[in-house]
C-alpha positions in Angstrom: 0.0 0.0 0.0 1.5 3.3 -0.9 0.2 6.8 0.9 0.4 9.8 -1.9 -1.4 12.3 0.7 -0.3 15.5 0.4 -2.9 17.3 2.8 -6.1 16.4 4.3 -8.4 19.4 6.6 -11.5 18.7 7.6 -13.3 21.0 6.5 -12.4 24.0 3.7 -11.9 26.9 6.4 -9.7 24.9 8.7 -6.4 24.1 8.6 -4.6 21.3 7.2 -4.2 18.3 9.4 -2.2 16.4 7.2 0.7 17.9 5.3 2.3 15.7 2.9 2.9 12.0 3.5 5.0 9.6 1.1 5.8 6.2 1.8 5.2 2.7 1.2 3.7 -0.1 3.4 5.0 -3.1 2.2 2.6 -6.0 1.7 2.1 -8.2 4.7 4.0 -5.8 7.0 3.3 -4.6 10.3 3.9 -1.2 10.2 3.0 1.1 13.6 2.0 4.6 13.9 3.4 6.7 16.5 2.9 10.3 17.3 2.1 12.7 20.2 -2.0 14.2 20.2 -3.0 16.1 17.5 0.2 14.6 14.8 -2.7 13.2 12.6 -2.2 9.3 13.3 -6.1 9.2 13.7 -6.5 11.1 10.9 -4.4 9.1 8.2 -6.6 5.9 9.4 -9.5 7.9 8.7 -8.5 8.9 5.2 -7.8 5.5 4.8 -11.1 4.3 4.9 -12.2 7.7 3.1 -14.2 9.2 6.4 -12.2 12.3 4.9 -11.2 12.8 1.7 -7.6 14.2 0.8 -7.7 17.7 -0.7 -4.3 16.6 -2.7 -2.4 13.1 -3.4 -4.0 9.9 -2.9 -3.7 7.0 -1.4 -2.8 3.8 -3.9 -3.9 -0.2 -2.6 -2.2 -2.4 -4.9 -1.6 0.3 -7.6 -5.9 1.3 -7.4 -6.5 4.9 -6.9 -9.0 4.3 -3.3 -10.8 7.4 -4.1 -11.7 6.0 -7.6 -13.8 3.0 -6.2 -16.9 2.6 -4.1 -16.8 3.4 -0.5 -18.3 0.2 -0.2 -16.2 -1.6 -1.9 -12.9 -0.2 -0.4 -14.3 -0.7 3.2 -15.4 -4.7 2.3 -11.8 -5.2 1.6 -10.6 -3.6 5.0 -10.9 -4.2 8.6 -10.2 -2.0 11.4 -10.8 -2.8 15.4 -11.3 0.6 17.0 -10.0 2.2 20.4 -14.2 2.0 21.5 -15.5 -1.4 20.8 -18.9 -1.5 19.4 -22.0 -3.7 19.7 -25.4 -2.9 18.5 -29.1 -4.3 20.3 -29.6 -7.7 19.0 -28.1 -11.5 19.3 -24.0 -12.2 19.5 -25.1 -13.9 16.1 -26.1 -10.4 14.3 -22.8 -8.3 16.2 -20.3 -10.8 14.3 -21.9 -11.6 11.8 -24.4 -8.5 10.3 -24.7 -9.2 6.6 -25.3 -13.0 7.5 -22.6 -14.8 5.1 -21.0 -17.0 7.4 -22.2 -19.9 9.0 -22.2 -20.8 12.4 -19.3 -23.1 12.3 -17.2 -20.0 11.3 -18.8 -18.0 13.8 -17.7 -20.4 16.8 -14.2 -20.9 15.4 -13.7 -16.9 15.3 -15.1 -16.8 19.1 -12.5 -19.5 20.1 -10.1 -17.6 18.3 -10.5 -14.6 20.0 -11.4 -16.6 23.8 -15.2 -16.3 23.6 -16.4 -19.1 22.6 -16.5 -20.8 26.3 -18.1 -17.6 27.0 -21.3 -17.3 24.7 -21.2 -21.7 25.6 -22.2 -21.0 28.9 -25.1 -18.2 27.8 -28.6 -19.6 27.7 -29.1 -18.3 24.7 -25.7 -19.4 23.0 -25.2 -17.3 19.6 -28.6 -15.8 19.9 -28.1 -14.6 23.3 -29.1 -11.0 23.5 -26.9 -8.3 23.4 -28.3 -4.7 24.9 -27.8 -1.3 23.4 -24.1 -0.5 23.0 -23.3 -3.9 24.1 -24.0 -3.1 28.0 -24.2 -6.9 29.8 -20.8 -7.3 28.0 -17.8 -6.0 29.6 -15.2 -3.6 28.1 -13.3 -6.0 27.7 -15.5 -8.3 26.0 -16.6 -6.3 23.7 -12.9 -5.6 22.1 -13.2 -9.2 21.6 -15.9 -9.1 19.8 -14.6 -6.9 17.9 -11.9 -9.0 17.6 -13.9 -11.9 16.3 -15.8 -9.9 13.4 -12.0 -9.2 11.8 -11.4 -13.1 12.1 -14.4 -13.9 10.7 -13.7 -11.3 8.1 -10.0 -12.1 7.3 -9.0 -8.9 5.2 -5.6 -8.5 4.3 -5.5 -5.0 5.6 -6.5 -4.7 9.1 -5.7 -1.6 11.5 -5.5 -1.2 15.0 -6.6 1.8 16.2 -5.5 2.2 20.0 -7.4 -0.7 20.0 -6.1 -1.9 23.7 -5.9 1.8 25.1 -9.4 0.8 26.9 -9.0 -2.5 28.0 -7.2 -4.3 30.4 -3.5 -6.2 30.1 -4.9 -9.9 29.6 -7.8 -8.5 27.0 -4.3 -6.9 25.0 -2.6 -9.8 25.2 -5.4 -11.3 23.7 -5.4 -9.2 20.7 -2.3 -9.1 19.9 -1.3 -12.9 20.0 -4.3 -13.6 18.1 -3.6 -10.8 15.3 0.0 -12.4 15.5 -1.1 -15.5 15.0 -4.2 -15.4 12.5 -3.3 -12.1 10.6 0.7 -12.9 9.6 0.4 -12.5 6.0 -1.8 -9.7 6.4 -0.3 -6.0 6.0 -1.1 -4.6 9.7 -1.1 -1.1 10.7 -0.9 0.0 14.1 -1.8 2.9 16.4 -0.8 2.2 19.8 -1.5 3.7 22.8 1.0 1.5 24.8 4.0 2.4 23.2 5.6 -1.0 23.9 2.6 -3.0 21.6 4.4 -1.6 18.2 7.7 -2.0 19.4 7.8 -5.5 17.4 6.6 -4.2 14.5 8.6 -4.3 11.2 8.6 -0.3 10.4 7.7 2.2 13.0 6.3 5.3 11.1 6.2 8.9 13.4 4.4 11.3 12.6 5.0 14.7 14.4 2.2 18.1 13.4 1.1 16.2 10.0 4.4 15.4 8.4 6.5 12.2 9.0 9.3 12.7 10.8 10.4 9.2 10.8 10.2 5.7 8.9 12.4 3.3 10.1 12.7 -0.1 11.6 12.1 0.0 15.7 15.4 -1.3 15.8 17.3 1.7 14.1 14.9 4.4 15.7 15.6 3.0 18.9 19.5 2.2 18.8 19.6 6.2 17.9 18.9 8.1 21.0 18.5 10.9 19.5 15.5 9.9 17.4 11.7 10.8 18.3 10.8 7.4 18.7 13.5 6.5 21.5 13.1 10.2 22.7 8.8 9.0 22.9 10.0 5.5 24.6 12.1 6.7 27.2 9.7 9.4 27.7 6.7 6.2 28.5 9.4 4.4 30.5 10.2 6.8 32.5 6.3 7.5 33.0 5.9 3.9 33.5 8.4 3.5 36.5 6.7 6.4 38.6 3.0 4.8 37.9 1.5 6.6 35.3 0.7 5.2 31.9 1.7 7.1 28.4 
């Protein structure tokens, strides 16, 4: 996938969010997205699915333009699990599974997957137990999972995290990320993490820093070079870390 963006606003009289990004992600590479508030990580994911549309550039998936095919289209062929899980009123059934194409084989193999499927066993109602507005008898936690289990169900070869563990707790993180490290190898992965140390095994670490990239490197490089943003942004956690505060 190769990002062409040369400025994204959100709206005509405000100012430009994104400034000019150029750089590859290599097929089947986990690439993660760093960046203090405000240095547009958000915002690239977003133009990524085409909530916002670049002013100038474009953004290329295996050489297609994305702006030149249906938003429907382009969003069937991605996944993303978000930083606020979501669940809609109905039946665990309809939350994984909301256009009804898989069957409920599949549907139990993504909730063992994702360390459900004992879970939803042990509800009276099994996969048509009901789920309440926003997913409330489900825990926070729970609900990532679910989230979780759509994307396995799903199996896109472009799937992004989106602070997807900043709300949940340590076991629910390790969760995700052994499963999308086990059942999403070949797929290109891209990450925005809120704990710092869930990107550190990435392949490429890209920084972002007001809009622009300021770095695109392997964690390996950015971090062996104190001086870099990255190792600057790492020290900065640890040392947040060690007195009992989390980045």
């Amino acid at each position: 996938m190769r990002l062409c963006v040369a400025q994204v606003r959100y709206a005509p009289h405000l100012p430009l969010v994104l400034h000019g990004l150029t750089c590859t992600f290599t097929a089947g590479s986990k690439t993660g997205i760093m960046g203090r508030t405000g240095s547009g990580k958000s915002t690239l994911v977003q133009t990524l699915f085409r909530l916002v549309e670049p002013v100038a550039g474009q953004m290329l998936i295996d050489s297609i333009n994305i702006s030149l095919i249906g938003i429907h289209d382009l969003r069937s062929k991605l996944s993303i699990i978000p930083q606020d899980p979501t669940m809609f009123r109905g039946t665990v059934r309809s939350n994984l599974d909301p256009l009804e194409e898989f069957t409920d084989e599949q549907i139990w193999e993504a909730l063992d997957m994702c360390q459900l499927g004992d879970v939803v066993r042990n509800k009276e109602g099994k996969l048509d137990s009901k789920v309440t507005e926003n997913g409330e008898n489900w825990s926070m936690g729970q609900r990532q999972l679910v989230c979780l289990g759509r994307v396995l169900l799903k199996k896109s070869k472009i799937l992004v995290l989106d602070e997807a563990t900043a709300s949940v707790d340590t076991a629910t993180d390790n969760i995700i990320q052994q499963t999308v490290k086990q059942h999403f190898a070949e797929s290109t992965v891209i990450t925005i993490a809120h704990r710092i140390t869930s990107i550190l095994d990435s392949d490429m670490v890209l920084f972002l820093n007001q809009g622009i990239i300021e770095e695109y490197d392997s964690p390996k490089k950015l971090l062996n070079n104190k001086s870099s943003a990255v190792a600057q942004l790492v020290a900065e956690y640890t040392r947040r870390s060690n007195s009992g505060f989390e980045s």
